[in-house]
C-alpha positions as CSV (number, residue, x, y, z in Angstrom):
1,X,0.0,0.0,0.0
2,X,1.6,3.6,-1.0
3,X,0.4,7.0,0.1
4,X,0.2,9.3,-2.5
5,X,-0.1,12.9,-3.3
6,X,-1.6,14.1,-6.6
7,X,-0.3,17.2,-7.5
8,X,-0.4,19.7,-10.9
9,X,1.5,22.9,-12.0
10,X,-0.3,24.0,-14.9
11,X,-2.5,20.9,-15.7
12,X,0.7,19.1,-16.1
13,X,-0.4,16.8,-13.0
14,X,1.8,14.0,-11.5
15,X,1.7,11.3,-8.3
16,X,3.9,12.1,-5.8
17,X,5.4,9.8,-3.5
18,X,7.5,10.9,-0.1
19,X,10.3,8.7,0.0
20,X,11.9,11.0,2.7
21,X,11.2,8.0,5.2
22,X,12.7,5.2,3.1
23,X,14.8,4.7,0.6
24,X,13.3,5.3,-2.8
25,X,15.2,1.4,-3.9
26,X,12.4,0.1,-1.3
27,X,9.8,0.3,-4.6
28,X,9.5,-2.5,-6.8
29,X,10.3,-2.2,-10.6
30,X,10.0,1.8,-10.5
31,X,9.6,1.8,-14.0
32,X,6.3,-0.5,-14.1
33,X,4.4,1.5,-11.2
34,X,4.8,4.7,-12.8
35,X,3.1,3.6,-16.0
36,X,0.6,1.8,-13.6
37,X,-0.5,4.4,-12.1
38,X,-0.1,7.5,-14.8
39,X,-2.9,5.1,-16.7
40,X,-6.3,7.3,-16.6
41,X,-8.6,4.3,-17.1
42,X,-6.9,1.9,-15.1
43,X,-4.5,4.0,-12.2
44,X,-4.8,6.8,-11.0
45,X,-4.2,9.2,-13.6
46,X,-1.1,11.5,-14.3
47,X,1.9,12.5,-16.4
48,X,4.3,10.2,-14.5
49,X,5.5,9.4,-11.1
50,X,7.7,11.7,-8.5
51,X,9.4,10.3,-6.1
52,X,10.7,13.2,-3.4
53,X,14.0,11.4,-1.2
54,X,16.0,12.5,1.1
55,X,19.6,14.2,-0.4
56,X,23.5,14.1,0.8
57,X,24.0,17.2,-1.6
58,X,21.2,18.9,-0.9
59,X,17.9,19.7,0.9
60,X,15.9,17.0,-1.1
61,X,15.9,15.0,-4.2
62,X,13.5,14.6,-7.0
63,X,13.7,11.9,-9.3
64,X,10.9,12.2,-12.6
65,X,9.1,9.6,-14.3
66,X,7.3,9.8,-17.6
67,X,3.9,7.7,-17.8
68,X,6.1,5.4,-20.4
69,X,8.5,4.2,-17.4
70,X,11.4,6.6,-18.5
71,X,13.3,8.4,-16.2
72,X,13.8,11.9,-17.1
73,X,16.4,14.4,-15.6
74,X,14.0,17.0,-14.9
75,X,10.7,18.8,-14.6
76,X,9.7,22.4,-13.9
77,X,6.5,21.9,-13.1
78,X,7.1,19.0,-10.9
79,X,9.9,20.6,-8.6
80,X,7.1,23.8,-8.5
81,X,5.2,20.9,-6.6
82,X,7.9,19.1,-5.1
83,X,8.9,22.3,-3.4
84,X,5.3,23.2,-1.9
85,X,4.7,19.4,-1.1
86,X,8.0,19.2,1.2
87,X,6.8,22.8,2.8
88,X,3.3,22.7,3.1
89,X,3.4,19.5,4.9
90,X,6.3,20.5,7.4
91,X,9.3,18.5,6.0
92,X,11.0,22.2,5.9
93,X,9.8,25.6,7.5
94,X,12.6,27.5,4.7
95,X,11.2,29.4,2.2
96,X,14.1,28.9,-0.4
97,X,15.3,25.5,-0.6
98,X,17.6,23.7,-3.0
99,X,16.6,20.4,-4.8
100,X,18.4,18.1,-6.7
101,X,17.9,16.2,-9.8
102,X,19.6,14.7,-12.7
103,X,20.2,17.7,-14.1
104,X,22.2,19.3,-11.2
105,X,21.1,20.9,-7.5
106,X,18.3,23.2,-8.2
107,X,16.9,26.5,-5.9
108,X,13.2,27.3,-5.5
109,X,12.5,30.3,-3.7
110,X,8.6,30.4,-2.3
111,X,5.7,32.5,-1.8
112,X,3.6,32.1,0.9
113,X,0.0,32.5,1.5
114,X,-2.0,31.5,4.6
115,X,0.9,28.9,5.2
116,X,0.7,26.9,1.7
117,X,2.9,27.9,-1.4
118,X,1.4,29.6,-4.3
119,X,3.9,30.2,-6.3
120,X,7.0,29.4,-6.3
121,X,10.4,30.8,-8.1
122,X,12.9,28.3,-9.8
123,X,16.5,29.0,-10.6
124,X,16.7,26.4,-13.8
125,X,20.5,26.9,-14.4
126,X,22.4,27.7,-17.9
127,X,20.5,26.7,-20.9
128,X,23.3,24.2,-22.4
129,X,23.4,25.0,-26.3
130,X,26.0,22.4,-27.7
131,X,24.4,19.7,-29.6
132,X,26.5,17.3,-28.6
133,X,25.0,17.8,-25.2
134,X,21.5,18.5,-25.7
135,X,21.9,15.8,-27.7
136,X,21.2,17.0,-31.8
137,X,23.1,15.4,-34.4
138,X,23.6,19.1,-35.8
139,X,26.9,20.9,-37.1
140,X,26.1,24.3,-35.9
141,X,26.1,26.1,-32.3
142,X,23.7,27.1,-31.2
143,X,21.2,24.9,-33.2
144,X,18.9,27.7,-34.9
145,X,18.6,26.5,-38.6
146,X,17.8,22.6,-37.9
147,X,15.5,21.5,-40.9
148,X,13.3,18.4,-40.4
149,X,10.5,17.3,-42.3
150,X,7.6,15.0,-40.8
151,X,5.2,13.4,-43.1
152,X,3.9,16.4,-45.9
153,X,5.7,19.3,-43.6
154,X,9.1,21.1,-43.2
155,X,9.7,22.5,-39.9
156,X,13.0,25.0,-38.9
157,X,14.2,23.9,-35.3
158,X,16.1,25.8,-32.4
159,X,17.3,23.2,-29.9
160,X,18.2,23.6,-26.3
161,X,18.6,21.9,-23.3
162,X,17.1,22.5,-20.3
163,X,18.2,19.6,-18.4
164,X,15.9,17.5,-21.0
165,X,16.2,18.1,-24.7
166,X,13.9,20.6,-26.4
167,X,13.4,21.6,-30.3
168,X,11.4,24.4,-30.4
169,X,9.7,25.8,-34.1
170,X,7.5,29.1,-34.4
171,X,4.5,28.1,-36.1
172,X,1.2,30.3,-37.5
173,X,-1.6,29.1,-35.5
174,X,-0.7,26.7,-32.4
175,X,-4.4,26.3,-31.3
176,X,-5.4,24.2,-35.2
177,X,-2.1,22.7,-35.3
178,X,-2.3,18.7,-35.7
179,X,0.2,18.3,-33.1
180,X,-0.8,14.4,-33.1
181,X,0.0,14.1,-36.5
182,X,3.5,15.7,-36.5
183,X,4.6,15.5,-32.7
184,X,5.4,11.9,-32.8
185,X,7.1,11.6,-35.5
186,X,9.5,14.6,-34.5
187,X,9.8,13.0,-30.8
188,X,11.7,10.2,-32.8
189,X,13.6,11.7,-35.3
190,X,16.8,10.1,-36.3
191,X,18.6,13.8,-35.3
192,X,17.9,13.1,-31.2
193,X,19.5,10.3,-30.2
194,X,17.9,10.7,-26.6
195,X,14.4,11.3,-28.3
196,X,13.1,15.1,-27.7
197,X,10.5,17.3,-26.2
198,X,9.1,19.1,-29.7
199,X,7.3,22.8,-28.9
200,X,5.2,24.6,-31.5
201,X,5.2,28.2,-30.3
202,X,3.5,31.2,-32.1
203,X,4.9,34.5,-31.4
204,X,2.2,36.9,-29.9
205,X,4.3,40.1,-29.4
206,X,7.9,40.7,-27.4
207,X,6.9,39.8,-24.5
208,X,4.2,37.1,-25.0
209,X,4.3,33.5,-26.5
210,X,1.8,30.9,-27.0
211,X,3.0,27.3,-26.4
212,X,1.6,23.5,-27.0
213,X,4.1,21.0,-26.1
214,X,4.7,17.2,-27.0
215,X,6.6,15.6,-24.4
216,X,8.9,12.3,-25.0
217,X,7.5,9.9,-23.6
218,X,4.1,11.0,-22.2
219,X,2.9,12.8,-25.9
220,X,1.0,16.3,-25.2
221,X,0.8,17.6,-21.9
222,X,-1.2,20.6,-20.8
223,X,1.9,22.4,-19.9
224,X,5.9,21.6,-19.5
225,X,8.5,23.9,-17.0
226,X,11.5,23.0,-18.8
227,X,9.9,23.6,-22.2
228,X,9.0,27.1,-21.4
229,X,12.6,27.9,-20.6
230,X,13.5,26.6,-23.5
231,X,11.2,28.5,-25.4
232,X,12.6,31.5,-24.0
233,X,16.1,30.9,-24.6
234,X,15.3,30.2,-28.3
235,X,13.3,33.7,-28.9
236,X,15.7,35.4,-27.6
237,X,18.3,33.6,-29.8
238,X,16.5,34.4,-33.2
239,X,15.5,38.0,-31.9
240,X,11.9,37.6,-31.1
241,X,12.2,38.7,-27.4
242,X,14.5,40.6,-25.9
243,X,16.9,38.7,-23.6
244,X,16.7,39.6,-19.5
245,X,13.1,40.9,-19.8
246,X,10.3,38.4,-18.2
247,X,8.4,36.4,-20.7
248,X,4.7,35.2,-20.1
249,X,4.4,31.4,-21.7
250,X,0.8,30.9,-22.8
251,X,0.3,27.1,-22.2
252,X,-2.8,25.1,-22.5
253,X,-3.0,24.9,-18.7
254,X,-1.9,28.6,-17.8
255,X,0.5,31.2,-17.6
256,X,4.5,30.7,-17.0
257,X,6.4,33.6,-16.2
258,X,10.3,33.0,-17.6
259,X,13.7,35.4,-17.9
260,X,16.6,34.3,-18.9
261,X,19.5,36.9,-17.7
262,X,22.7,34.3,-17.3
263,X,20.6,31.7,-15.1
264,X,16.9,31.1,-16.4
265,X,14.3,32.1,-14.0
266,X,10.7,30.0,-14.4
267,X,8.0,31.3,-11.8
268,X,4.6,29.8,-11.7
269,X,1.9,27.7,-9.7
270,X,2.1,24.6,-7.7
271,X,-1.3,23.1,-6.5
272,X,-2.5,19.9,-4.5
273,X,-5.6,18.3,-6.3
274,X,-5.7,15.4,-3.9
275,X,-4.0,12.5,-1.4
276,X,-5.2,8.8,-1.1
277,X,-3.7,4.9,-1.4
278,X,-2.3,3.0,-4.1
279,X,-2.7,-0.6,-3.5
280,X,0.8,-2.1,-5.2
């Protein structure tokens, strides 16, 4: 039997389990229960599985994964929530706290209403622009002119990673874009060894973009942290914002709030929809 927490940033919901007690090596097959229970017919219904477990090199540790069984380095939205979980139910009483994942030690700096976070602050590092790290089989750096073509369409690529891989391409209309058609076969394009998270943005003004997302390994989610920042950092690279100004990240489940000055910033909700019991 394993207590669980469902939480969402955005709509992009996950189950959280507190492994601060144990050690996270307790759960059987890792891989398996987070596809059990991401299924929304037959579990309980999410994007994947966070587990939150106790840290050497750092207040806590997040590990991420997708409703496949794939372990990802990280997830804005979920650190948002791991953040607020670890306060709001007294595991810490600090109000900026430092988390870490596979993509490196993380701080999240809180705000506080009535004595539950409501928004919380993320310092998402350096965006990491060599394609041999992001990874994109690509010649240039940064990646800005990457042309792939899926099915009857060509689409121009920017890629950056935020700790996961990210191709971003500006689009005319995100909200009638077959994103079902053409976000799969990107995913697994021949050019990302690792498999990548493909946005379709549409440019609104300087300061305003409108996002829809296709995640590896969990197909379109209602929002995606580490997309947005990415996002970001690739306007700002072809000169469609202007860098160190905050950008507001139109997503199907709300509003992220993102500046990239030499760190990226990401602030945005974090919100408990429910707790109960998974029976194993």
């Amino acid at each position: 039997m394993i207590n669980f927490t469902k939480m969402e940033g955005l709509g992009n919901d996950y189950v959280y389990i507190d492994c601060t007690k144990m050690q996270d090596d307790k759960i059987n097959n890792i891989a398996k229960l987070a596809s059990k229970i991401s299924d929304r017919h037959f579990g309980i219904g999410s994007d994947g599985l966070i587990l939150i477990c106790k840290s050497d090199i750092a207040d806590f540790k997040m590990r991420m994964f997708n409703s496949d069984g794939t372990e990802a380095q990280m997830c804005g939205n979920g650190i948002r929530c791991v953040a607020k979980y670890v306060y709001d139910n007294g595991l810490t009483k600090n109000t900026s706290i430092n988390i870490e994942t596979l993509a490196g030690i993380k701080k999240i700096d809180l705000k506080i209403q009535n004595e539950k976070v409501i928004l919380a602050t993320v310092q998402m590092g350096r965006p990491i622009l060599e394609p041999e790290k992001i990874p994109v089989i690509a010649n240039e750096k940064p990646v800005k002119n990457l042309k792939l073509k899926a099915d009857d369409k060509e689409f121009v690529f920017t890629c950056v990673s935020m700790g996961n891989p990210h191709a971003i391409t500006v689009i005319d209309n995100v909200d009638e874009f077959d994103i079902q058609k053409y976000g799969p076969i990107l995913e697994n394009d021949e050019h990302f060894p690792e498999r990548a998270n493909i946005e379709f943005i549409q440019i609104i003004d300087k300061t305003h973009i409108k996002m829809r997302v296709w995640e590896r390994g969990a197909g379109e989610t209602l929002a995606c942290g580490t997309g947005a920042c990415a996002v970001c950092v690739s306007a700002t690279l072809n000169n469609l914002v202007e860098k160190d100004k905050e950008i507001e990240i139109q997503l199907l489940g709300g509003t992220l709030k993102i500046k990239w000055e030499d760190f990226v910033y990401m602030t945005g909700p974090a919100t408990t929809v429910f707790t109960g019991v998974f029976e194993e």
